[in-house]
Phi, psi and omega in degrees: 000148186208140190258162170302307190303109183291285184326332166311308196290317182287339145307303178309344184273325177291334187291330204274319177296301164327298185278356164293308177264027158277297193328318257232302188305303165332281188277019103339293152337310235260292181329317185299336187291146175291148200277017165285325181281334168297301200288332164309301203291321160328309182263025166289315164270004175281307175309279185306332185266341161261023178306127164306150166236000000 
C-alpha cells in the first residue's frame, strides 16, 4: 500500500512489524510452556472421552 506521504507509509510499515513482533513474543509464550503440561491435559481429556459409560 503506498501513500502520497513517504513518512505516512513508514510508520505504517513500522507499526505493521511492530505488531508481527508482538505476535511472533505471543507465540514464544505460548512455546516457552513445559511441554508436560500440555500432554497431561491432553491426556486428561482423553481419559473423559474415552471413559466406558
Amino acid at each position: 500500500m503506498t501513500y502520497s506521504n513517504g513518512v505516512r507509509d513508514d510508520t505504517q510499515q513500522l507499526r505493521d512489524i511492530q505488531d508481527l513482533i508482538a505476535k511472533l513474543e505471543d507465540v514464544n509464550r505460548k512455546l516457552a510452556q513445559p511441554l508436560r503440561a500440555m500432554t497431561m491435559a491432553r491426556g486428561a481429556d482423553a481419559e473423559t472421552t474415552d471413559a466406558p459409560s
